[in-house]
FIVEX-415493 format. One record per residue (C-alpha): residue in three letters; x, y, z. Coordinates in steps of 0.2 Angstrom, whole numbers, plus 5000, padded with zeros to 4 digits. Layout:
<pts>
ALAXYZ ...
</pts>
This chain:
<pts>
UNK490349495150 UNK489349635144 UNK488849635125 UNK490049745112 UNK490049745094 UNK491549855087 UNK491949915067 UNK493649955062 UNK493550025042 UNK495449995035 UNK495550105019 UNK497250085011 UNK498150245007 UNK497050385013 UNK497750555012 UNK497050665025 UNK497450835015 UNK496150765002 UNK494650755016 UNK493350885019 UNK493650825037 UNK495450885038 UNK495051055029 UNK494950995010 UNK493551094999 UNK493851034981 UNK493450854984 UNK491750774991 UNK492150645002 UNK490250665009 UNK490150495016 UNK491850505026 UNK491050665032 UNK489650595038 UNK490650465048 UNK491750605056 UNK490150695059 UNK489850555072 UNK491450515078 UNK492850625087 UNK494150665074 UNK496050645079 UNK497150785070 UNK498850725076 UNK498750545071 UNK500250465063 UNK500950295056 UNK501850175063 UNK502750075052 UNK502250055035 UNK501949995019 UNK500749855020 UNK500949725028 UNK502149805043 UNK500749915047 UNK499649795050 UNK500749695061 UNK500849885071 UNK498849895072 UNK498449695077 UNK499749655090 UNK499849835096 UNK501949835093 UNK503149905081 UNK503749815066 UNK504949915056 UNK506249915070 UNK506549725069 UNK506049675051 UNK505249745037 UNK503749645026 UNK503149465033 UNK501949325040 UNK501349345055 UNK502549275069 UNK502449125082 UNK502749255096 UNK501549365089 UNK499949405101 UNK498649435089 UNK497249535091 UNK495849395085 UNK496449275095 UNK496549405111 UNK494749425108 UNK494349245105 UNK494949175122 UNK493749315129 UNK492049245117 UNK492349375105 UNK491949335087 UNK492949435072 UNK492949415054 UNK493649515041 UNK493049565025 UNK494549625012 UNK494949634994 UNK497049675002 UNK497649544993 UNK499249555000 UNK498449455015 UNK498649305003 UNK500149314997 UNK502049265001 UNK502349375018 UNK500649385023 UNK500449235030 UNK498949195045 UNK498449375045 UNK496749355039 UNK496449175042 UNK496849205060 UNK495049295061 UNK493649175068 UNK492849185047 UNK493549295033 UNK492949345015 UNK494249385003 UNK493749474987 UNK494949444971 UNK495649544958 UNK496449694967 UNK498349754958 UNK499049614954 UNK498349494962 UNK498549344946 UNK496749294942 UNK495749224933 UNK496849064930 UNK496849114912 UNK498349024901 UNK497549034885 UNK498449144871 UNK497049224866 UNK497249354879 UNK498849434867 UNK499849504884 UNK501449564880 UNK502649424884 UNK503849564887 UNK503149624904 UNK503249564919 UNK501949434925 UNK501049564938 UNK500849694925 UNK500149554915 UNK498949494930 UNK498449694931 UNK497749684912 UNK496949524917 UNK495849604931 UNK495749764922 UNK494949694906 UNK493549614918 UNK492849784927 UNK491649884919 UNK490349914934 UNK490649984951 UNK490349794956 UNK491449714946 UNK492949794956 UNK493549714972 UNK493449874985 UNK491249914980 UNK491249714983 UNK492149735000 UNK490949865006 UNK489549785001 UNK490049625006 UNK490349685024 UNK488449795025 UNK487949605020 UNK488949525034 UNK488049635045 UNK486449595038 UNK486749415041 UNK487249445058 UNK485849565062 UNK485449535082 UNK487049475087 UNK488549525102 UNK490049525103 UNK491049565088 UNK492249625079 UNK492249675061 UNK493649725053 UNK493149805034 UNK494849805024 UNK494549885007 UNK496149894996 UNK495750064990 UNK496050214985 UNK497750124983 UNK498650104965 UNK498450084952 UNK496850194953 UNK495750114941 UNK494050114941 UNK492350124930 UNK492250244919 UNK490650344926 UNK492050424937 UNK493250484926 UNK492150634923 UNK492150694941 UNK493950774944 UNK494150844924 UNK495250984930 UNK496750884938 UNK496350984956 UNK497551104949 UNK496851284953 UNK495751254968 UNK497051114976 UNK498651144973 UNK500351034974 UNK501351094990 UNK503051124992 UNK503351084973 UNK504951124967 UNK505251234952 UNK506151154941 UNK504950984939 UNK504850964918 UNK503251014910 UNK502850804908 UNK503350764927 UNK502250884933 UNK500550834921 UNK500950644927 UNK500950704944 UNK499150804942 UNK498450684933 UNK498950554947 UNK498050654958 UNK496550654945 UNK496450484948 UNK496650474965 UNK495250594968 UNK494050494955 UNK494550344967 UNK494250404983 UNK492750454977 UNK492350254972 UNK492750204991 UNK491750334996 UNK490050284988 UNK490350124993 UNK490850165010 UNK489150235012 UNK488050065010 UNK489150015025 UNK488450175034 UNK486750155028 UNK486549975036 UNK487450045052 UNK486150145052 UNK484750025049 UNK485249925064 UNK485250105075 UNK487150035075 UNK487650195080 UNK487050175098 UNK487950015103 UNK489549995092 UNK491250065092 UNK491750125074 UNK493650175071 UNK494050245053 UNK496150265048 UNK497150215035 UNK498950125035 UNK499850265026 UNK499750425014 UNK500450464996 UNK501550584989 UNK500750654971 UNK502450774967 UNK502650874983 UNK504550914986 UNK504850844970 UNK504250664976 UNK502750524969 UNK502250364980 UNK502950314998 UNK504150184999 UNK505850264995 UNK505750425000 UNK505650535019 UNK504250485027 UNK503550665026 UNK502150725034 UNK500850675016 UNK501450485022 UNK501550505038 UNK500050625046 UNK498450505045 UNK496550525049 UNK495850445062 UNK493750445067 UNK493250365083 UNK491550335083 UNK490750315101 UNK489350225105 UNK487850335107 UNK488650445096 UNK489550535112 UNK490650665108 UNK490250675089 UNK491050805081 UNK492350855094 UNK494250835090 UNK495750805098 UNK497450845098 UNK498450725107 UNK499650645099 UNK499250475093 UNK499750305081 UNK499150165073 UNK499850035086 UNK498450115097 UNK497249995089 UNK497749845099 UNK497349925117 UNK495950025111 UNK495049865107 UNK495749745120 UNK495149865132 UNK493349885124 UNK493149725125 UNK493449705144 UNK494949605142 UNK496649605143 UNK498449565140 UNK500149535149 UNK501549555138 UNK502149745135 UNK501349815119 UNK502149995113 UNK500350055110 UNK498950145122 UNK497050135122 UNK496150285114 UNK494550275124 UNK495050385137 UNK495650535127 UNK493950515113 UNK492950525130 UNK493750655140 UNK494950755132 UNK496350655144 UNK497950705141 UNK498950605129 UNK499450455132 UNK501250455122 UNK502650595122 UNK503350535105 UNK503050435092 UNK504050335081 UNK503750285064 UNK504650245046 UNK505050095034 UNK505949945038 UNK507950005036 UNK507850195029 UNK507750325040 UNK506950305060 UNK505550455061 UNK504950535077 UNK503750675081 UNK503250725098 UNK501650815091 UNK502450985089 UNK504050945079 UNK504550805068 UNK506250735063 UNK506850615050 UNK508550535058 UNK509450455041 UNK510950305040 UNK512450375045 UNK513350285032 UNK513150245013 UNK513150045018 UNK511750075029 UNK512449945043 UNK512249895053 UNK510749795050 UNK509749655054 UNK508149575050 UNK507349465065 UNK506049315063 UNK505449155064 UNK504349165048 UNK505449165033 UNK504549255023 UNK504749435014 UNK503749545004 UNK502849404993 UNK503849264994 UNK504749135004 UNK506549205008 UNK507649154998 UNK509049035002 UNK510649145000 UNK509649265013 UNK509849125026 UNK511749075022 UNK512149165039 UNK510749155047 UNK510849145066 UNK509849085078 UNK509749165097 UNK509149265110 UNK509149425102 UNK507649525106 UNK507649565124 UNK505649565125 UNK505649385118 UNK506049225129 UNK506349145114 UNK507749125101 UNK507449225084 UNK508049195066 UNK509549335062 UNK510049385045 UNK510849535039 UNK509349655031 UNK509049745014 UNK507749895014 UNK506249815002 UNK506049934990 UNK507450054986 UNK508050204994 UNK508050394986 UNK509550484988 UNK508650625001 UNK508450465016 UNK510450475018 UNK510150665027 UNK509350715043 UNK507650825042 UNK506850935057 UNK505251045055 UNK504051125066 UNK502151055063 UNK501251205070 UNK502051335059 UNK502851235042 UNK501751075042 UNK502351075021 UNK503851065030 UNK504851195018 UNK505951255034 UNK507451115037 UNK507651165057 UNK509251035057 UNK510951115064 UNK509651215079 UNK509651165095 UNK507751115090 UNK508750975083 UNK509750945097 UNK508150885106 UNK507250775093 UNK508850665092 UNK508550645113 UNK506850615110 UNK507250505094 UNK508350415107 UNK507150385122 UNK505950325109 UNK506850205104 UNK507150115119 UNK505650135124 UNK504950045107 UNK506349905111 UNK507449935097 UNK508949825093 UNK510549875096 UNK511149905080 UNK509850025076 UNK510850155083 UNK512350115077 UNK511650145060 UNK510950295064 UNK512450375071 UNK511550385088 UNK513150315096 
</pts>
């Protein structure tokens, strides 16, 4: 086997619209740049399913999540990228400050890498082990609010905070490892994600809120005064964040370029999911449409030797591309049918796409599909959101074991086609609330309205998003009942 050595950088909650690479000029994002410079860009690069966890399911077994179940473990059946690569000699380790890796529903992830570095302190990740009533929290609040204060009273310095530790703890890694083959290093820092903190030194940077020079889109007129300074001074932070990650990224880069890394390695740059910060009315991710602020990604591919740098491409991609794109660098390979397709041929070449349509959404709300050119947003066709089932063998959910009275009717069976084993069925509840707007349908055109202000719904435009909606789908093995509950039967 010839010698690889591949980078995958997994920034949580990247907007694209805030990088210089994808047309932004009111933020410096130089060291992002400077990776894009040297790698092909993707401009139609989407999720898959999200938040978290579901999304890294999608990116290491190269298969949808959200379809089946929302937030958990990694699954007996699951074929797991590390382990692919390990039966073929290849070594990976991880280097994170996601803390979610560690917690109820996020079982084996990391620890399924040949080594792995965790760095504490991130959201509410509950450390230090402090007990003592000196630290006069507010009994009142919840205990990961309380955890938040914990962590927060400790940062002062950039390397206090668990993303800068992440980055330099990776450029370390590959220090250590200076000379070797045959790797895979997967550098999963937990930011820019909430709760945007960081030392103070950055506060200065974005004074202004980005209001003038980078405007909120498609925001409605009547938001209150106070609404709309939260949601700019969301976006104050954010920017003050980002540009955190991106110092730090940069003494990654610097070591690849010690090493002359750039001639030998494979380096893929995305994020699991975007953020709203106020447009059409809207701030965070998880209740609303999946619109295109959540849903459109970046995606770098750096190729060795630096081949193609700078070129972009337009073909339609997603995250559960990961999977084959590696498998395949690596010069192995798999049996069992995975939803995603290897990128290398279309960062090469310009080949044509490999997908017609994607699919993409949260675990029970609406099932999303663009076919690069238009985007629809297929909502429950009833208020009971049935039916619904969550399929597993790992009881767990978004960070905790299942609870008991969630496996009252549990059954267990052949249920998922793809599977020659029997699955765990329960009836399933959508994680983390649902706004009002995910109960209707939405169609818009990306070429034209990519602030998607033009509802195309009712037009025969429609008409054939809810056939490729459909043939997706199937395609993506979707249960049953999936279309039942979208009123696609």
């Amino acid at each position: 086997m010839s010698a690889h050595k591949a980078i995958v950088i997994l920034a949580d909650t990247v907007c694209r619209r805030f990088l210089s690479t994808y047309g932004n000029t009111a933020i410096a994002t130089p060291n992002l740049q400077r990776l894009a410079d040297r790698s092909v860009v993707f401009d139609n690069h989407w999720i898959g399913s999200a938040p978290c966890m579901p999304a890294r399911r999608d990116m290491l077994t190269g298969r949808y999540n959200f379809l089946e179940r929302g937030w958990g473990g990694l699954e007996p059946y699951d074929i797991f990228l590390p382990h692919v690569l390990a039966q073929a000699g290849i070594y990976s380790h991880i280097e994170t400050d996601h803390y979610h890796y560690f917690q109820g529903g996020g079982e084996f992830y990391a620890t399924s890498f040949s080594t792995w570095q965790s760095y504490r302190g991130q959201e509410y990740d509950p450390m230090p082990a402090r007990i003592r009533e000196e630290d006069n929290l507010d009994p009142t609040r919840t205990w990961n609010l309380d955890a938040q204060d914990r962590n927060r009273s400790r940062f002062v310095n950039d390397l206090d905070f668990p993303t800068p530790q992440t980055l330099k703890g990776a450029a370390e890694w590959l220090r250590l490892n200076e000379g070797a083959d045959n790797y895979l290093l997967w550098v999963e820092p937990f930011d820019p994600h909430a709760p945007m903190d960081y030392p103070d030194a950055y506060d200065g940077i974005h004074t202004g809120a980005l209001r003038e020079d980078f405007p909120i889109s498609c925001l409605p007129e009547d938001v209150p005064p106070q609404r709309l300074e939260f949601f700019y001074e969301s976006r104050r932070k954010y920017a003050n964040l980002l540009q955190m990650f991106d110092k730090w990224l940069g003494e990654l880069l610097d070591e690849i370029d010690r090493q002359n890394g750039w001639q030998d390695t494979l380096v893929i740059f995305t994020t699991d999911h975007g953020l709203m910060f106020g447009e059409h009315g809207q701030m965070g991710k998880n209740a609303c449409h999946n619109w295109n602020e959540i849903a459109h990604i970046p995606l770098f591919v750096h190729l060795p030797g630096d081949v193609h740098a700078g070129e972009r491409r337009t073909q339609l991609t997603q995250n559960i591309d990961l999977f084959p794109t590696l498998v395949e660098y690596f010069g192995t390979s798999v049996s069992h049918a995975i939803h995603g397709k290897s990128l290398l041929d279309i960062a090469r070449d310009r080949a044509a796409a490999k997908h017609d349509s994607a699919i993409f959404g949260w675990y029970g709300k609406t099932v999303n599909v663009t076919d690069g050119e238009h985007v629809y947003f297929r909502g429950p066709a009833s208020r009971d959101n049935c039916p619904l089932y969550h399929y597993f063998l790992m009881p767990t959910e978004y960070h905790h074991r299942m609870k008991p009275d969630r496996l009252k009717d549990a059954e267990l069976g052949h249920f998922l086609p793809h599977l020659d084993i029997p699955v765990l069925r329960v009836p399933g509840i959508p994680e983390f609330g649902i706004h009002d707007e995910i109960y209707s349908n939405r169609c818009f055109n990306l070429r034209d309205d990519h602030r998607q202000s033009h509802d195309l719904c009712g037009t025969p435009v429609e008409e054939q998003m809810v056939k490729t909606l459909v043939d997706a789908m199937r395609q993506a093995d979707s249960p049953t009942e999936q279309f039942q509950r979208l009123g696609l039967v």
